[in-house]
PASEBA-1860 file (N, C-alpha, C; in nm, 3 decimals):
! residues 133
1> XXXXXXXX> 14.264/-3.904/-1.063/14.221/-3.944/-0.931/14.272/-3.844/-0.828 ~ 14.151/-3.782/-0.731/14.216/-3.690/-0.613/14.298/-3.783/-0.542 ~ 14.415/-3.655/-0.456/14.523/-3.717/-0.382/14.462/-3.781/-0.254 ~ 14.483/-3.886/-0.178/14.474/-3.911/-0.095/14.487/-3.798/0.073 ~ 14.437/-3.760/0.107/14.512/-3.648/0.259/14.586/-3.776/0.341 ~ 14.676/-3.722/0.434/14.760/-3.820/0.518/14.745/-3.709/0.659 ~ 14.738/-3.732/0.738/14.813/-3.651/0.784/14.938/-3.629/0.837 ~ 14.998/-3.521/0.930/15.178/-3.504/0.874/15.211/-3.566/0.958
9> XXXXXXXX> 15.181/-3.678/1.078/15.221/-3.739/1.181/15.217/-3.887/1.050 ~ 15.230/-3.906/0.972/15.209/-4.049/0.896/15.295/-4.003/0.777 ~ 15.343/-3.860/0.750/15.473/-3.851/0.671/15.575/-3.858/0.703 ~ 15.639/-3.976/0.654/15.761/-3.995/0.711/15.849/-3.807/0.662 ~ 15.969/-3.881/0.823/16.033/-3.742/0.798/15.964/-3.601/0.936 ~ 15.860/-3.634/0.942/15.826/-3.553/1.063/15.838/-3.600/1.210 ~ 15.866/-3.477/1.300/15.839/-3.550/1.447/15.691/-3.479/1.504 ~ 15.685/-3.591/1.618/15.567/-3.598/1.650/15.619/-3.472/1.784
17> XXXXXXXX> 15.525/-3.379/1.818/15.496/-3.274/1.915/15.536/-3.338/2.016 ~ 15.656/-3.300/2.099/15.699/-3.332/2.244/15.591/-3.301/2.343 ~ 15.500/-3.430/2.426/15.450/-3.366/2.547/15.464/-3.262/2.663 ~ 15.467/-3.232/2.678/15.485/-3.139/2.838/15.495/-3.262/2.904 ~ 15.341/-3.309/2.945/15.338/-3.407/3.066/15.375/-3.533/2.988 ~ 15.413/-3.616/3.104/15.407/-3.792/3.011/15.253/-3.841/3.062 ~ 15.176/-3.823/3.002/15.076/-3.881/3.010/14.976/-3.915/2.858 ~ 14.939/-4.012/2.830/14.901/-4.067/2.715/14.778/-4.035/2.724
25> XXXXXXXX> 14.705/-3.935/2.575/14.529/-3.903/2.583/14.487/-3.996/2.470 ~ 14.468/-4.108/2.507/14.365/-4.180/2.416/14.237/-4.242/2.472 ~ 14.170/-4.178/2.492/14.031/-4.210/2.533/13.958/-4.055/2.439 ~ 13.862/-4.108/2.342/13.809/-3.993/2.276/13.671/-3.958/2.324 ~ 13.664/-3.793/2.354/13.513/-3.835/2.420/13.454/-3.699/2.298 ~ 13.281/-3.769/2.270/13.217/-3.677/2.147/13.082/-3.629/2.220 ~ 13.054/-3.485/2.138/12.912/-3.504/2.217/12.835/-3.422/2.079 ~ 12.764/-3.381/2.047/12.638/-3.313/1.942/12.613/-3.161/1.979
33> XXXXXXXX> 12.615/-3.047/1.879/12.597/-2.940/1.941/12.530/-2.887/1.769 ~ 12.454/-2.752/1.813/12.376/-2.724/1.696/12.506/-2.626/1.636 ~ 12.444/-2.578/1.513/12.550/-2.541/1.408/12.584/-2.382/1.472 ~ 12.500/-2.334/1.582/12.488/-2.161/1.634/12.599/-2.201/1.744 ~ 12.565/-2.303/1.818/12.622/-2.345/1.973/12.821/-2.365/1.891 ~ 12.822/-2.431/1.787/13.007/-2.511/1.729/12.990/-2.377/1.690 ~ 12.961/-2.276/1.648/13.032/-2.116/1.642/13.113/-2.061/1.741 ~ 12.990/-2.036/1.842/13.019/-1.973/1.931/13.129/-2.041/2.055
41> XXXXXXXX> 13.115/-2.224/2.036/13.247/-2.259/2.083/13.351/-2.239/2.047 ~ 13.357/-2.237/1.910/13.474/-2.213/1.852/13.580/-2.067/1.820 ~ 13.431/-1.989/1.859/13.485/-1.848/1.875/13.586/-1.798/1.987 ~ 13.536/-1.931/2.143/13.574/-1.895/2.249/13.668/-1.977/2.268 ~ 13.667/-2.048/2.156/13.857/-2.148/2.171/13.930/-2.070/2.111 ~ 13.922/-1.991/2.028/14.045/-1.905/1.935/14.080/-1.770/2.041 ~ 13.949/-1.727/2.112/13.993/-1.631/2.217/14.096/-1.638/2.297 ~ 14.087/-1.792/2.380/14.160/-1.842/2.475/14.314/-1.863/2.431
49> XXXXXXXX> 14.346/-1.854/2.307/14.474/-1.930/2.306/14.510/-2.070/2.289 ~ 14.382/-2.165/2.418/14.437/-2.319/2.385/14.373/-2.375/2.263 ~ 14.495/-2.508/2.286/14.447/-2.562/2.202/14.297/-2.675/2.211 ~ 14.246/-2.669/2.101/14.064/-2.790/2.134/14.081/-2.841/2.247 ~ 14.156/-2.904/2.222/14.151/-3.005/2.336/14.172/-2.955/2.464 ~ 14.273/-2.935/2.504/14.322/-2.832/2.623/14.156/-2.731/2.698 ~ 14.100/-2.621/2.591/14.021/-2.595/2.604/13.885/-2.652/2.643 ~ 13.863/-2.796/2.617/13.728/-2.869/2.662/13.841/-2.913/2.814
57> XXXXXXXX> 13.954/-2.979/2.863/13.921/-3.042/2.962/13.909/-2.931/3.050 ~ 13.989/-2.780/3.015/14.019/-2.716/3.126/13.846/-2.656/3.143 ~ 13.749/-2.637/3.065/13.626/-2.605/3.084/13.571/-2.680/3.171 ~ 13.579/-2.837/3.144/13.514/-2.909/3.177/13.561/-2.947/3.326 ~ 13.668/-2.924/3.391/13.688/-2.921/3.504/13.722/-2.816/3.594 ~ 13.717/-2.690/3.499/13.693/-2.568/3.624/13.507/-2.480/3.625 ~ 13.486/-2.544/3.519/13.325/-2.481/3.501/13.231/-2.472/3.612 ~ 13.145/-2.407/3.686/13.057/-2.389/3.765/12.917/-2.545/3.694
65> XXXXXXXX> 12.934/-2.590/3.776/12.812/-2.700/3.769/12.646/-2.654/3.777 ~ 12.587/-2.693/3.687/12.428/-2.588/3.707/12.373/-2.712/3.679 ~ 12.271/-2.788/3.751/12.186/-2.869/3.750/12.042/-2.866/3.752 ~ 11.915/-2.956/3.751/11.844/-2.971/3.778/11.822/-3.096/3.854 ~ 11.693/-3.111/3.954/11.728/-3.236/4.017/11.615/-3.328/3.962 ~ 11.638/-3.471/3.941/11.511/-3.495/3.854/11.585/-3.638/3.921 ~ 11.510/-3.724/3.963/11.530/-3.914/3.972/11.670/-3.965/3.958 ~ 11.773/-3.936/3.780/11.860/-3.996/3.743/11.952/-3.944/3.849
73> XXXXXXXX> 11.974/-3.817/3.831/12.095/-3.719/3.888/12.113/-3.752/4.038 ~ 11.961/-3.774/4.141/11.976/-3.792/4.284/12.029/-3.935/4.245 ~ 12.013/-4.027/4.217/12.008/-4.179/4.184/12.186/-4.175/4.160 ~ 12.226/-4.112/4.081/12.398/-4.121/4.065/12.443/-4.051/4.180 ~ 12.418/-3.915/4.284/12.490/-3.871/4.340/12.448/-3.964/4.475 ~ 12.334/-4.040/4.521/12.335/-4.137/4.612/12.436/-4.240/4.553 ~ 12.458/-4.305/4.430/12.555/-4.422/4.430/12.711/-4.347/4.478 ~ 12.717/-4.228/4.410/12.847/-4.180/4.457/12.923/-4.155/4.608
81> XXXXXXXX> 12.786/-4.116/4.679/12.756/-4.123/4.784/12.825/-4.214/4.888 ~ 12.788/-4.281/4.816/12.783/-4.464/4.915/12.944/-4.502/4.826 ~ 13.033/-4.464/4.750/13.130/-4.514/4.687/13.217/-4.420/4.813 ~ 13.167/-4.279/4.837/13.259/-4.197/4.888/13.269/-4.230/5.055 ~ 13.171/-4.266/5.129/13.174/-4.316/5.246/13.246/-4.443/5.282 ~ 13.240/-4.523/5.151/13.303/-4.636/5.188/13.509/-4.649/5.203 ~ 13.512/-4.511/5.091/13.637/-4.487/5.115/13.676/-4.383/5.213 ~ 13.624/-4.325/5.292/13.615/-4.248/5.357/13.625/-4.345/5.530
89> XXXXXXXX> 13.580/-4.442/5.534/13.554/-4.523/5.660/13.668/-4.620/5.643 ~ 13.795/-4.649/5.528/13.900/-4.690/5.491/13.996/-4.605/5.515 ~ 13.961/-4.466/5.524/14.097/-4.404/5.538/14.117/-4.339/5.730 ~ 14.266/-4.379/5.722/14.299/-4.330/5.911/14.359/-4.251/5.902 ~ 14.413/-4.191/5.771/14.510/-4.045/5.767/14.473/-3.976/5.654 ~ 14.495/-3.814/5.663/14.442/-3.758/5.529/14.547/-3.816/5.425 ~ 14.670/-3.863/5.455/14.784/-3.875/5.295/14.672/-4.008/5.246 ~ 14.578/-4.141/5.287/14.526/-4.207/5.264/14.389/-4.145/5.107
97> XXXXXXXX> 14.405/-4.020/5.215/14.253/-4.012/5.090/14.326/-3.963/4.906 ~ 14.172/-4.037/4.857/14.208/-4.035/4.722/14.182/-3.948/4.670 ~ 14.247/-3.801/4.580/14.232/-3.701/4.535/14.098/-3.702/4.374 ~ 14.074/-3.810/4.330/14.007/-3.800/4.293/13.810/-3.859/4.335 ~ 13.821/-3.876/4.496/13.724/-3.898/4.579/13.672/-3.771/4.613 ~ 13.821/-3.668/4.609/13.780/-3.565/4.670/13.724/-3.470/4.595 ~ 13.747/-3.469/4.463/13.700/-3.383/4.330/13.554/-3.453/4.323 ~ 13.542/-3.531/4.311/13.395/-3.632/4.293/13.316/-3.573/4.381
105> XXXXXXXX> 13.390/-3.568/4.515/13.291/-3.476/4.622/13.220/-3.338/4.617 ~ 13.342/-3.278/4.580/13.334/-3.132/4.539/13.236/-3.111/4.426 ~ 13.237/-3.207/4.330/13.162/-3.175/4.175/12.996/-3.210/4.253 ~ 12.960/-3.304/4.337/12.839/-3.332/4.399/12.765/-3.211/4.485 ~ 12.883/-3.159/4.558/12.847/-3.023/4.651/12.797/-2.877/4.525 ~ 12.869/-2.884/4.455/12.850/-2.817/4.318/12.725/-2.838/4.230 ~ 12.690/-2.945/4.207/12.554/-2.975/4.185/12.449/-2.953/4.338 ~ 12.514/-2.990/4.428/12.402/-2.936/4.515/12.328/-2.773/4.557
113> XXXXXXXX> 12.436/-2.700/4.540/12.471/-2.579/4.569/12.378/-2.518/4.425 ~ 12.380/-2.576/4.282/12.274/-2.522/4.251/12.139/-2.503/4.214 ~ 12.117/-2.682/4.272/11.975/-2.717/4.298/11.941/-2.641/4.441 ~ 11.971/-2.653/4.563/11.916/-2.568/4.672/11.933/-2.433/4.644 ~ 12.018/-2.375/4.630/12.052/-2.239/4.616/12.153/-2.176/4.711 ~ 12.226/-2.281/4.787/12.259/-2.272/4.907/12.435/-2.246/4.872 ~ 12.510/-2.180/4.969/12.664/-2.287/4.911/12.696/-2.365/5.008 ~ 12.690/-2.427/4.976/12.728/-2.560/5.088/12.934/-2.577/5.068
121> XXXXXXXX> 12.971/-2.560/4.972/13.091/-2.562/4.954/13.197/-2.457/5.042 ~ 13.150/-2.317/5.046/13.178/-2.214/5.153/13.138/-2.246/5.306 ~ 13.031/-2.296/5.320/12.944/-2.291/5.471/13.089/-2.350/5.536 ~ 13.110/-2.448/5.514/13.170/-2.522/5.616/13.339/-2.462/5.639 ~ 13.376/-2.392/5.534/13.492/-2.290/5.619/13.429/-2.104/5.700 ~ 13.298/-2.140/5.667/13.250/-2.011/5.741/13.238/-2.091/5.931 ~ 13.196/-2.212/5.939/13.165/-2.239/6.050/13.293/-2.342/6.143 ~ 13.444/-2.292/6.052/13.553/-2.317/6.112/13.616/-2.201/6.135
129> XXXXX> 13.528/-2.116/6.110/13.579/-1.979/6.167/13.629/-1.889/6.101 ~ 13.626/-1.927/6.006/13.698/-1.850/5.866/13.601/-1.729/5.820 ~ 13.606/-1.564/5.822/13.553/-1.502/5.798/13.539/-1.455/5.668 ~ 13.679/-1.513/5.616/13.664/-1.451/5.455/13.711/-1.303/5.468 ~ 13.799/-1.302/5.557/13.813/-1.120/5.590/14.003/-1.113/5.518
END
């Protein structure tokens, strides 16, 4: 009979990898990719150094947003919309606002910026006077 695999976090006798941060990742998220696309990801995780994981969140939250605009997408960034105003008309000081209201914002301007073609994310420190010089 083949051996059973374990892996080495379930052999006794080992320790488990000290975090950096204290923060607990158990929420698993999956998605489907063709057998050309898990190459070439995987080519560009061994480039980087990190590790899988590390490598999808830091993609997934510094990546340039490229959209199309079609019913669903306006339909979620109006509900978001109306989530962000409402906390927005709650807050009387900036320490009030919620840092992840403000990323939510930013990721929406980001989708907007590449359905119009516009940057809407720059404009508004160009028209506080900010030259970018």
């Amino acid at each position: 009979m083949a051996k059973i695999y374990r892996r080495s976090t379930l052999v006794s006798g080992t320790k488990k990898k000290q975090q950096k941060q204290k923060r607990v990742r158990n929420i698993i998220m999956n998605f489907r990719v063709t057998l050309e696309e898990k190459d070439i990801i995987e080519r560009r995780i061994r480039l980087s150094g990190l590790a899988k994981g590390d490598f999808f969140i830091q993609s997934c939250k510094n990546q340039k947003i490229i959209t199309t605009g079609n019913i669903k997408t306006f339909d979620a960034i109006r509900e978001s919309m109306k989530r962000i105003d409402e906390h927005l008309l709650c807050v009387h000081s900036v320490e009030e606002l919620d840092e992840a209201v403000l990323v939510e914002l930013r990721t929406i301007l980001e989708m907007l910026d590449s359905v119009y073609g516009e940057n809407l994310i720059d404009a508004g420190a160009d028209e506080e006077g900010d030259t970018g010089e």
